[in-house]
N, C-alpha and C positions, 0 to 999 in steps of 0.2 A: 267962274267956269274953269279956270286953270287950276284955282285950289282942289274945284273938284274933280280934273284929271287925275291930280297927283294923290288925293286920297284913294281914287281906285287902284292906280299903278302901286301903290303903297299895300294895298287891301289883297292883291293879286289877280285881281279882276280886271274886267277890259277898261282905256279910257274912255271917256264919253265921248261916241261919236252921233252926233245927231242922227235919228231913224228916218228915214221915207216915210211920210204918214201912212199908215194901211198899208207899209209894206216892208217894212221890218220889225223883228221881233225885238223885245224887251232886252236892256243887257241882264246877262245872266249869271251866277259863280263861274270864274274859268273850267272848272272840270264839266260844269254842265254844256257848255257852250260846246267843250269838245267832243262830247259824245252827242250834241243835236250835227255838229257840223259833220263827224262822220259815219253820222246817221245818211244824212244826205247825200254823202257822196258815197257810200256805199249803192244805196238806190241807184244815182247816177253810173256809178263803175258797170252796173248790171247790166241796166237798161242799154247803155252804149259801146260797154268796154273801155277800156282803158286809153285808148288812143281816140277811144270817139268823144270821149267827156271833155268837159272843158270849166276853169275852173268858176267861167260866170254863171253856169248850168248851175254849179252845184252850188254858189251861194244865193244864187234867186230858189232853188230849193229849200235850202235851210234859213231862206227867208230874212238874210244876214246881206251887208253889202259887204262888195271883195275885200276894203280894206282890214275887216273882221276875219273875215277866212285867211287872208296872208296875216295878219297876225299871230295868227295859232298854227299854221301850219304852211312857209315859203311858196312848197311846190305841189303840184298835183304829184309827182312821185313820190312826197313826204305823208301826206294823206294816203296814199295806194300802201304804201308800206308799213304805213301806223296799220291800220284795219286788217293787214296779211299778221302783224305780229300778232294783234289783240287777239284775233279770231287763229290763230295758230295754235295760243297760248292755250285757249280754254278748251281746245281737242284736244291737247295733250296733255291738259286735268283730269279731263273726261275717261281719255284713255286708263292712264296711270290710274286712277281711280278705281274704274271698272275692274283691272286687273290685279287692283289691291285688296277688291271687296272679297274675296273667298281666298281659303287655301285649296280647294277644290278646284281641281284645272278645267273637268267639263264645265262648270258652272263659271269659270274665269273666262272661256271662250266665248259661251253665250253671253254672259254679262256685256263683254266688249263688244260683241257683233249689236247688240241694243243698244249700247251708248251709243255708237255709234250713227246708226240709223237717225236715234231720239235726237241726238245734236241738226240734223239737215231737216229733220222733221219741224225743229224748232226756228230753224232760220235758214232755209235752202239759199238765200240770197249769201249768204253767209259761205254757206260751201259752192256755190259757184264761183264768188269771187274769186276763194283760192284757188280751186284747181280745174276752172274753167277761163280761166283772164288768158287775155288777147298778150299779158306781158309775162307769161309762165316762163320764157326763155331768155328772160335778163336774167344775169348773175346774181343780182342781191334775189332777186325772188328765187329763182330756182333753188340757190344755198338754202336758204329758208325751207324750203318744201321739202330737201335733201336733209335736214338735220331732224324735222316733225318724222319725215318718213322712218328715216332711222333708227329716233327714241321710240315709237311704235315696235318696229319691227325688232327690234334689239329687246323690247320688253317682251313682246312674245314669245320671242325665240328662246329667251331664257326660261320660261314655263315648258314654251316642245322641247328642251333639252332636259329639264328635270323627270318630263315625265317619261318622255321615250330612250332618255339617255344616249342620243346623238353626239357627235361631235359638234364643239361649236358652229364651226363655219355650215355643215348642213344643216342647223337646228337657226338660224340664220335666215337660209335661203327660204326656208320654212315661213320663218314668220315672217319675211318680205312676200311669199306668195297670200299669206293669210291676209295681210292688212293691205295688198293688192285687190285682193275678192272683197273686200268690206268697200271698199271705194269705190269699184267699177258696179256692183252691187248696188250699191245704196243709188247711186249717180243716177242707174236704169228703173229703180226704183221710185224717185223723185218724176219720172217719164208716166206714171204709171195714175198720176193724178188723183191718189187714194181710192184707186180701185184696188188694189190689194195692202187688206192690214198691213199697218208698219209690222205689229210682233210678230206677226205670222212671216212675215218676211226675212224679219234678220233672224227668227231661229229656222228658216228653211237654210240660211246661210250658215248659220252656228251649224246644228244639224251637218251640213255639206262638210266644212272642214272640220267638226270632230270627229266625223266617222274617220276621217282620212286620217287624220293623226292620229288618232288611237289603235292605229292599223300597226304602225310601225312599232317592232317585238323592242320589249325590253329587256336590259341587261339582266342575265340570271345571278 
């Protein structure tokens, strides 16, 4: 049994700890293990919030006992923070993405106003966590939401400055009000329970802010 501790610790995978019969899961590759465990505590963060979870909740979810969850991750605010970065990181894939897929800037607002959307559409759990969590006004999290927000709106802003030929800092306030509207948007849209089309949705919002920005005269 000890040999075979040490081959797993060796291997990078978890020790053996004996399972509950019928009541824990298989050990697993560490990287999978980490994505079932904050798999479940995502569920968990939703279902309760953040202060309401607790971390035996979330390992009788992921069907894991505690000493396996603090394994891979000490505290429940080390879990809350992994799943803010993962799911921060892949909006601001999503974004950059969208905004890189054309050199056409109407067609770069719509794009982004539909990832947009498509990303909450694919995991609303997902975006609630981030910017509907009970812990949105701690520092590390906030900073976090402060630097996503920014690379957004810094990315657009540089599109409404090429096109409208604004000064930076207006061209700025610009794209922090546009990737404001995609948020509170989509957020009231998620309310809406697929009664109204996703596409038809974010290009009513595309639609709203390119008329607006295309409004402002450009340089002769």
């Amino acid at each position: 049994m000890v040999h075979e501790a040490r081959a797993d610790r060796a291997s990078g995978g978890e020790p053996a700890v004996p399972p509950r019969t019928g009541q824990r899961s298989a050990r697993l590759p560490r990287d999978e293990r980490r994505a079932q465990l904050l798999a479940a505590a995502q569920e968990v963060f939703v279902a309760n919030g953040y202060h309401g979870a607790a971390m035996d909740e979330i390992a009788e979810t992921a069907h894991v006992s505690k000493p396996v969850l603090y394994q891979h991750f000490p505290s429940k605010r080390e879990l809350y923070i992994a799943l803010l970065d993962s799911h921060l990181a892949s909006l601001t894939d999503l974004m950059l993405g969208a905004l890189n897929s054309t050199t056409d800037n109407d067609e770069r607002v719509q794009a982004v106003m539909r990832a947009y959307y498509r990303f909450i559409a694919s995991d609303d759990q997902a975006h609630r966590l981030v910017f509907e969590s009970d812990l949105i006004n701690d520092p590390d999290v906030s900073s976090r939401l402060e630097t996503f927000n920014k690379t957004f709106a810094d990315a657009v802003a540089r599109v409404i400055a090429e096109d409208t030929k604004l000064p930076h800092l207006e061209a700025q306030l610009l794209g922090r009000g546009l990737a404001g509207m995609a948020q509170v948007s989509a957020r009231y849209w998620l309310e809406t329970d697929g009664n109204l089309d996703l596409d038809v949705a974010s290009d009513l919002i595309y639609r709203l802010a390119w008329r607006g920005i295309s409004r402002f005269p450009k340089e002769t």
